[in-house]
C-alpha angles and dihedrals in degrees: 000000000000118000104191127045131194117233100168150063095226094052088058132066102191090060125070134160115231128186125257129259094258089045087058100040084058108047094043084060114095123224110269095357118125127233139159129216097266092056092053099048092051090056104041092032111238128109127286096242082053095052099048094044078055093047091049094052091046082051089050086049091056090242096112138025124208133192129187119270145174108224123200125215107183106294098354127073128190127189111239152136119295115199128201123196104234 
């Protein structure tokens, strides 16, 4: 029969707490600096449609603000959000 038993994260090494996506998202995001969704999702790994549903909540939250934009790559340009960490 086991003796000891393990009730916390700190006494063992396979379990960890890690934030959550959201948590992440905001935190990556430097104060005053500009992305989009697709930018975002390339960096933290998950898919664009994800990270804008994230950013949206964060701008419902007050903790971003976004504008319209029309964002140009090279030759080809697309209109989006633009967030800013506030």
């Amino acid at each position: 029969m086991k003796k000891t038993y393990v009730l916390t994260l700190d006494d063992d090494d396979s379990i960890y707490a890690e934030p959550n996506l959201r948590e992440k998202i905001y935190d990556m995001m430097p104060v005053g600096k500009e992305t989009i969704s697709s930018l975002v999702a390339k960096s933290v790994g998950t898919t664009s449609r994800r990270a804008l549903a994230h950013l949206s909540e964060l701008e419902k939250e007050g903790k971003l603000v976004s504008r319209k934009g029309k964002v140009r790559f090279g030759k080809h340009h697309t209109c989006c959000r633009i967030f800013k960490r506030l």
